[in-house]
C-alpha positions as CSV (number, residue, x, y, z in Angstrom):
1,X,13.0,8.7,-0.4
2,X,13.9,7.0,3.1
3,X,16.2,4.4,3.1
4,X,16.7,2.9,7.4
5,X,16.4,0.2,9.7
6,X,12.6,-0.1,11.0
7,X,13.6,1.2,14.4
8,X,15.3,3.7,13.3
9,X,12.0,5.4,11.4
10,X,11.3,6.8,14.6
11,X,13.9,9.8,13.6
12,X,11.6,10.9,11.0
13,X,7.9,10.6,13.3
14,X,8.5,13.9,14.5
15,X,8.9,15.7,10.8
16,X,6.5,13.6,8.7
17,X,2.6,14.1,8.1
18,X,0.1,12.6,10.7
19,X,-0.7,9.8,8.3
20,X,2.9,8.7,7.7
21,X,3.7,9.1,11.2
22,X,1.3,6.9,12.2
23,X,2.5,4.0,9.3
24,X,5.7,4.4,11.0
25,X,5.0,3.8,14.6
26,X,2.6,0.9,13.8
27,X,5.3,-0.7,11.7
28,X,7.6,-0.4,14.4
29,X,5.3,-2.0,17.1
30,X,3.7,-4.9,14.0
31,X,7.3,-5.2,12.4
32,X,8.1,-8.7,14.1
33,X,4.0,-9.8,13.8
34,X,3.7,-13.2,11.2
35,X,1.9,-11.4,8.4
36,X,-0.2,-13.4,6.0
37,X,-0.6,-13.0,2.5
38,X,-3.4,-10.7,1.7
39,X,-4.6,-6.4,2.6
40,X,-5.6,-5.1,6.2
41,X,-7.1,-1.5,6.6
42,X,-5.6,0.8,9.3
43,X,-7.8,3.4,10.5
44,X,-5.5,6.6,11.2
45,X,-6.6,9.8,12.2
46,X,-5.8,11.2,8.7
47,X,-7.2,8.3,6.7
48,X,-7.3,4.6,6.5
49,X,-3.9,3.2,5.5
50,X,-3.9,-0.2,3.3
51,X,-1.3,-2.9,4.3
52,X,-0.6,-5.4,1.9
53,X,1.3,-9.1,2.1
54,X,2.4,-10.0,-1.2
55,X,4.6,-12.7,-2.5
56,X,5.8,-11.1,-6.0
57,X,8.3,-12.8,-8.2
58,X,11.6,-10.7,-8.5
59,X,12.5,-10.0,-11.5
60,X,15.6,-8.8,-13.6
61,X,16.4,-4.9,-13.5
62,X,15.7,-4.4,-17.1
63,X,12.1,-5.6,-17.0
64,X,10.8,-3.6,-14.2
65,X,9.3,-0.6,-14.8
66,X,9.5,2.6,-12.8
67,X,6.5,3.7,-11.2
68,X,5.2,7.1,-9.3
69,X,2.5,7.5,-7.4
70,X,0.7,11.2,-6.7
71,X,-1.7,10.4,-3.7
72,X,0.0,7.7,-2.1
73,X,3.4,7.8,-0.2
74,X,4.3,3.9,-0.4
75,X,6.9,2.1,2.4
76,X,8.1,-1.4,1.0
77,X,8.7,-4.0,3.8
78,X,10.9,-7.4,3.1
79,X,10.0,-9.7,5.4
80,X,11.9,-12.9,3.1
81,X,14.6,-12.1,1.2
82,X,16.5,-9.1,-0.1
83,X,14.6,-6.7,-2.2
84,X,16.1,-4.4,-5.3
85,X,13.9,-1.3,-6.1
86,X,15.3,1.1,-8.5
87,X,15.1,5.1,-7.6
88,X,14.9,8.2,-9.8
89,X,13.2,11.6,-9.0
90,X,10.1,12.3,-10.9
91,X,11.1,15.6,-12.3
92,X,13.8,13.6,-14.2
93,X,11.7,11.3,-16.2
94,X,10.9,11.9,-20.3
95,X,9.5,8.3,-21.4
96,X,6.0,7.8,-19.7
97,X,4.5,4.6,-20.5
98,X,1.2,6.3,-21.0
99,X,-1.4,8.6,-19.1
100,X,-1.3,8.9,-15.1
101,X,-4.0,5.8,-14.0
102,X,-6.0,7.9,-11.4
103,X,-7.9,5.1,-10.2
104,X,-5.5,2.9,-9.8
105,X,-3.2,5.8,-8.9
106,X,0.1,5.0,-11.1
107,X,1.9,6.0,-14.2
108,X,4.6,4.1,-15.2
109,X,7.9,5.1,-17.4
110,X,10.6,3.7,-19.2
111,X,13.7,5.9,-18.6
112,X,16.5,4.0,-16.4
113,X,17.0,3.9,-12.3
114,X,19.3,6.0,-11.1
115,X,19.7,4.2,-7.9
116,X,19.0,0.8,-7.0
117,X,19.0,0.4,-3.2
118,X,19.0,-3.2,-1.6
119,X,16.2,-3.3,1.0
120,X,16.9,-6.3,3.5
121,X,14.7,-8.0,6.2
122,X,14.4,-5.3,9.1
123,X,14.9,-2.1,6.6
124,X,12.1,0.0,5.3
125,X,12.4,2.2,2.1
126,X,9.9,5.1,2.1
127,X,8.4,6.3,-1.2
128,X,7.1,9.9,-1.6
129,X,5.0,11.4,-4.8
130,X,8.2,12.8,-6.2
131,X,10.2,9.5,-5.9
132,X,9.6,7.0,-9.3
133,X,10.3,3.8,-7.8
134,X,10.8,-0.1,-9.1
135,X,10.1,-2.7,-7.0
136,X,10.7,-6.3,-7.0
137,X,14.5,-6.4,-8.5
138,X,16.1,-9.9,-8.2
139,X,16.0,-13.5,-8.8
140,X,13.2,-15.8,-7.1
141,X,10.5,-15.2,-5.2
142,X,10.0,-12.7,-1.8
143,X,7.6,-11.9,0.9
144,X,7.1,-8.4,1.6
145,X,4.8,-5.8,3.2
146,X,3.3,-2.6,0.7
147,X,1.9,0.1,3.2
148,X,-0.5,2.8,1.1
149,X,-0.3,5.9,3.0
150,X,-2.8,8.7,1.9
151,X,-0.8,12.0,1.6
């Protein structure tokens, strides 16, 4: 997991995989673009790379679920408000709500966070396989950006 400041991502271009690079230097040239609500496709030389606008409700920390992903690295984006996502490795978890969802790619569990980070407005927190993450921790509503990278 990668907790920094969008322009500070560039420290990590140099050691990440081509498609993850290439997330984080088109997030730090789109990072101050007026995103609408909705998915774009980013053709990377490593695979196309889905960008999504959403506008989820937050919700208490007790009622979000953690989640892990296996082919997708994920980097969550607030663009309005702050944004809570728990953190705990993946190795650590023993209460799987269910089976791994190929197509969908997700499995969700019910153990605890060990970490909930505050992701403000100019801040990108980078998700890899091994990272259970649980997005969407507050009160109200927030506008944020969901980058798929393939891995």
């Amino acid at each position: 997991m990668i907790l920094a400041a969008i322009p500070d991502l560039a420290t990590y271009v140099g050691t990440s995989p081509e498609a993850l690079r290439f997330a984080i230097e088109w997030l730090m040239a789109h990072a101050s673009d007026p995103f609408v609500k909705g998915e774009t496709i980013i053709q990377s030389p490593a695979g196309p790379i889905t960008v999504k606008c959403e506008e989820p409700p937050m919700m208490p920390r007790e009622r979000v679920a953690l989640e892990a992903h296996q082919r997708f690295i994920d980097i969550h984006v607030p663009l309005k408000g702050v944004e809570g996502i728990g953190w705990a490795p993946l190795r650590t978890l023993k209460h799987p709500h269910g089976p791994y969802d190929p197509g969908r790619d997700i499995q969700f569990f019910g153990d605890s966070a060990h970490s909930i980070l505050h992701v403000h407005p100019g801040q990108a927190a980078i998700f890899f396989p091994h990272d259970a993450h649980a997005p969407n921790i507050g009160l109200g509503n927030h506008r944020k950006l969901c980058i798929k990278i393939p891995c």
